[in-house]
C-alpha positions in Angstrom: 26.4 40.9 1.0 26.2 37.6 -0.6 22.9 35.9 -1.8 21.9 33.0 0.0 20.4 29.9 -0.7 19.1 26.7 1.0 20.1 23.2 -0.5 17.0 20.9 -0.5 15.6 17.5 -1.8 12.2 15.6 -1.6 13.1 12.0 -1.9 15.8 12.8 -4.3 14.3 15.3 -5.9 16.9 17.9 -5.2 16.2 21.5 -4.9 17.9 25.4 -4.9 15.4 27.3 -2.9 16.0 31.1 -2.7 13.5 33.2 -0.3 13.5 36.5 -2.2 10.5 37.9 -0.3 12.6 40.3 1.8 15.3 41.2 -1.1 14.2 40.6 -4.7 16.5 38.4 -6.7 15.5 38.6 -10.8 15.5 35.2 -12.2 15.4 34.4 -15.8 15.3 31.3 -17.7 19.4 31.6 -18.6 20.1 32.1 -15.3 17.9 29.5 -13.6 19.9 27.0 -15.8 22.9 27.8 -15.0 22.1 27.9 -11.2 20.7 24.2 -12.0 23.9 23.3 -13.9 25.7 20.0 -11.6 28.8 20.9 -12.7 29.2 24.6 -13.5 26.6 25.5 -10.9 25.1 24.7 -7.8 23.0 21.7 -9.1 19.5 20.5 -8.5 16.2 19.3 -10.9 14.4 22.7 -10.3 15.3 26.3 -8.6 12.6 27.0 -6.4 12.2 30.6 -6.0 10.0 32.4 -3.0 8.3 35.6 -4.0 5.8 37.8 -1.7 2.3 36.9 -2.7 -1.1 39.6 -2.4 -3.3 36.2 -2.3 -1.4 34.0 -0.4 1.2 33.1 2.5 4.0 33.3 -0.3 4.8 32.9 -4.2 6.4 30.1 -5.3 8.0 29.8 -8.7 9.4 26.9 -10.5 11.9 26.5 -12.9 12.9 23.2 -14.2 16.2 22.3 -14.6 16.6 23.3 -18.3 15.5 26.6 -17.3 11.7 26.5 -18.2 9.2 27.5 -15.6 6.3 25.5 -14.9 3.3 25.2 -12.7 3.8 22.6 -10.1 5.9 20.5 -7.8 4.6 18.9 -5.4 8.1 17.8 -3.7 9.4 20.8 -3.7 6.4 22.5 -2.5 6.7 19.7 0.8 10.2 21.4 1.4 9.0 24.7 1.0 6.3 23.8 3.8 9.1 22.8 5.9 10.9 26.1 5.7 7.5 27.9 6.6 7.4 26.1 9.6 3.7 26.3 9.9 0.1 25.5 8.1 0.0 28.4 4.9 -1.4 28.9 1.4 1.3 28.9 -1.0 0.9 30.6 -4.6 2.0 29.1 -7.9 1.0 28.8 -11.5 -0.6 25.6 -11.0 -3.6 27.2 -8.5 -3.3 27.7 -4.5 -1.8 24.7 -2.7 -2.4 24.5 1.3 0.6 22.7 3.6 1.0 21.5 7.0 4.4 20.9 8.1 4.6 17.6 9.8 8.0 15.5 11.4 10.8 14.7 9.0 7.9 16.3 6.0 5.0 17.6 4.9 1.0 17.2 3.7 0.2 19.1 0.3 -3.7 19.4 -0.8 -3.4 20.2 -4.5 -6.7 21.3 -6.4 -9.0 18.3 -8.1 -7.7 16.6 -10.7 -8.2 17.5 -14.6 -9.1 15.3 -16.9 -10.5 17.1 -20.2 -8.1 16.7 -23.0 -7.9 20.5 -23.3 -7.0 21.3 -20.2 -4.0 18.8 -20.3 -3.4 20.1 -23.0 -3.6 17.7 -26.1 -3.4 18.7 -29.4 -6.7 16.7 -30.1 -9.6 15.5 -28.7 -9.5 12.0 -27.3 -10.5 9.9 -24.2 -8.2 10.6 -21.7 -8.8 7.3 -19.5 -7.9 5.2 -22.3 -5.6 7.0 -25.1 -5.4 5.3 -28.4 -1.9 6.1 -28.9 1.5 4.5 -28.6 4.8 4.7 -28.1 6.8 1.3 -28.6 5.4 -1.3 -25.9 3.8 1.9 -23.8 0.1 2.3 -25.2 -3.2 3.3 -23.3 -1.9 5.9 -21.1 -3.8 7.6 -18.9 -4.0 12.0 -18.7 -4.4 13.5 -15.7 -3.3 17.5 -15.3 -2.8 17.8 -11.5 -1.5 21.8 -11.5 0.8 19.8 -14.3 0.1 17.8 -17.7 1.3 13.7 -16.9 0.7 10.6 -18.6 0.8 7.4 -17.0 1.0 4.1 -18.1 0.2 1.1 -16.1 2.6 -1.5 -17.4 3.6 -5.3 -16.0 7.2 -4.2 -14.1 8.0 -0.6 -13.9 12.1 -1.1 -14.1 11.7 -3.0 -17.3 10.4 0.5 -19.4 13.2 1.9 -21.4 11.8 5.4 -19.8 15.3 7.1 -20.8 14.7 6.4 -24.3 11.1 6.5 -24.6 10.6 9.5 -21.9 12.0 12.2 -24.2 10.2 11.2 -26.9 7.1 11.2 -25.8 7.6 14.5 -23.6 8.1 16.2 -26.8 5.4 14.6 -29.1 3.3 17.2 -30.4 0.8 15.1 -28.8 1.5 17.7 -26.0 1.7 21.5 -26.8 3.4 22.0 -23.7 5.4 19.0 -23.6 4.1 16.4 -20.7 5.5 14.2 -18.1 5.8 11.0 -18.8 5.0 7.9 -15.9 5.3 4.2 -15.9 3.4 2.6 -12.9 2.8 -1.2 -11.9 1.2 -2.8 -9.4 3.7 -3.4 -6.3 1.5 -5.0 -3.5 -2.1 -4.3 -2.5 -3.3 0.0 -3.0 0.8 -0.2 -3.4 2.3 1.2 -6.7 5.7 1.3 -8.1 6.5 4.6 -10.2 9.2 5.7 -12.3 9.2 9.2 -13.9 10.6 11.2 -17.0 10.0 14.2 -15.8 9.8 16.9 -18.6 12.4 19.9 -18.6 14.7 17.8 -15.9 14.9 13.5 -17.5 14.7 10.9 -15.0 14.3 11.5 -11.1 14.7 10.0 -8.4 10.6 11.5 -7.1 8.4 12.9 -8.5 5.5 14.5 -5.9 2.8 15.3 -9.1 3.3 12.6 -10.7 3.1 10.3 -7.7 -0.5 12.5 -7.1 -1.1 12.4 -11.1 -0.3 8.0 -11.0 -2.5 7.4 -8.2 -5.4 9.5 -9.6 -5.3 7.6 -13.1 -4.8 4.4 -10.8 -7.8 4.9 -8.7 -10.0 6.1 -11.9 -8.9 2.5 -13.4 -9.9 0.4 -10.1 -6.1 -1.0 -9.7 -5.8 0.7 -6.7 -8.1 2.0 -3.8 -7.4 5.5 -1.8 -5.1 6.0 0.2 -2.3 5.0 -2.2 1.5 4.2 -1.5 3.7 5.0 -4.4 7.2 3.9 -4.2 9.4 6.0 -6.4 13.3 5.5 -7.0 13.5 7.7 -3.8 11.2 6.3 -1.8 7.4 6.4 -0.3 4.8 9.0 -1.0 1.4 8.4 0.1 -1.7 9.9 -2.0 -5.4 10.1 -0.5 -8.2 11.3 -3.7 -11.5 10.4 -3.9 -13.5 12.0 -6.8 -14.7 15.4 -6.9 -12.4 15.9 -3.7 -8.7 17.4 -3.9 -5.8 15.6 -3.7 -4.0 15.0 -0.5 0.0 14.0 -0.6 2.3 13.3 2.6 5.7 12.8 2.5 9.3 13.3 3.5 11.8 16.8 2.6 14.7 17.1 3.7 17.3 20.2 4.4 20.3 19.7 3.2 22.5 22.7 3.8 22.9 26.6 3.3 24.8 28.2 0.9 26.2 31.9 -0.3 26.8 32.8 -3.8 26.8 35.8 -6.2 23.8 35.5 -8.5 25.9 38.2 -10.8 28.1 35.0 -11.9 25.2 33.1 -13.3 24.5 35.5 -16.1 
């Protein structure tokens, strides 16, 4: 019988998701690259893989398209609330996230917001509102770990950041034990932001759901922007509601593309 597979995207952010919970399918890091691969594979940022969960609805794991996994994605977790069909707890790495399916997308209520420099993780102590590093012209970022580690940078005109330069630099400073992702955010328009993403493990993307959630946060902390937030990504619109000491709330679109067969045997 060949494996199956559902083709999937969140505003661009494109997606493999395989539902394993009835017939296990062992992934590894080798594998999950190759799957990710555009042109030797099936192609997508991350393979989303759905595992049977003893705390939850279902398990989802995430591996980035280099083949690491990681703890969140909130895009993909909008298409994974799609599939469901109905309001669930979904498992990851990142903590517990709870969905509602709604038309054409989904609502996501991640856990609070983290802002203690070991828990981002840095290497080092330091103010995480207000960074005293630098990279080039982006300086005074911004950590926020939302289930992931992101900084953001609020700068004049997003489009004008050399992101695919500066991105995998800074995603790999040892700044950032386990690398970061990497946001630069202006001000497009009343509690309206514009966002562009280096997204670590994957480059450049066209959305972004955590760091759409992680911008906003930092945003809202700074008093650019007041809850509930529009963020306009390369993609399009996600909208994020936070107020402190509460969780953070995401809607947005995700999309089903189409369903596919394969052998997983071929991809190593």
């Amino acid at each position: 019988m060949a494996d199956r597979f559902t083709k999937m995207h969140g505003l661009g952010n494109d997606f493999v998701v395989i539902d394993a919970r009835a017939n296990s399918v062992e992934m590894t890091p080798a594998r999950a690259h190759a799957i990710a691969d555009r042109r030797h594979g099936i192609g997508c940022d991350q393979l989303i893989l759905l595992e049977p969960s003893s705390k939850a609805d279902v398990k989802m794991r995430i591996f980035n398209a280099d083949g690491s996994e990681v703890e969140a994605c909130g895009n993909a977790t909008r298409c994974v609330a799609t599939l469901i069909g109905k309001p669930a707890v979904i498992e990851t790495l990142g903590g517990m996230l709870r969905v509602t399916p709604a038309d054409g997308g989904a609502e996501v209520v991640l856990g609070e917001p983290v802002f203690d420099w070991e828990h981002i993780p840095l290497a080092m102590p330091m103010d995480t509102r207000d960074m005293p590093v630098a990279w080039d012209e982006l300086e005074h970022g911004a950590a926020v770990n939302v289930g992931n580690p992101h900084i953001i940078f609020f700068v004049p005109e997003a489009d004008a950041v050399t992101l695919g330069d500066l991105g995998p630099r800074i995603e790999t400073d040892p700044l950032f034990p386990e690398r970061v992702n990497v946001n630069v955010a202006s001000l497009d328009g009343e509690n309206q932001l514009q966002l562009r993403v280096w997204e670590r493990g994957v480059g450049l993307t066209q959305a972004c759901g955590t760091g759409a959630c992680a911008t906003a946060v930092a945003a809202i902390r700074a008093g650019i922007v007041k809850s509930p937030v529009t963020v306009s990504l390369p993609g399009g619109d996600l909208v994020i509601r936070w107020s402190p000491g509460e969780p953070i709330v995401m809607s947005g679109a995700a999309t089903r593309v189409f369903e596919g067969e394969t052998d997983w045997a071929q991809f190593g």
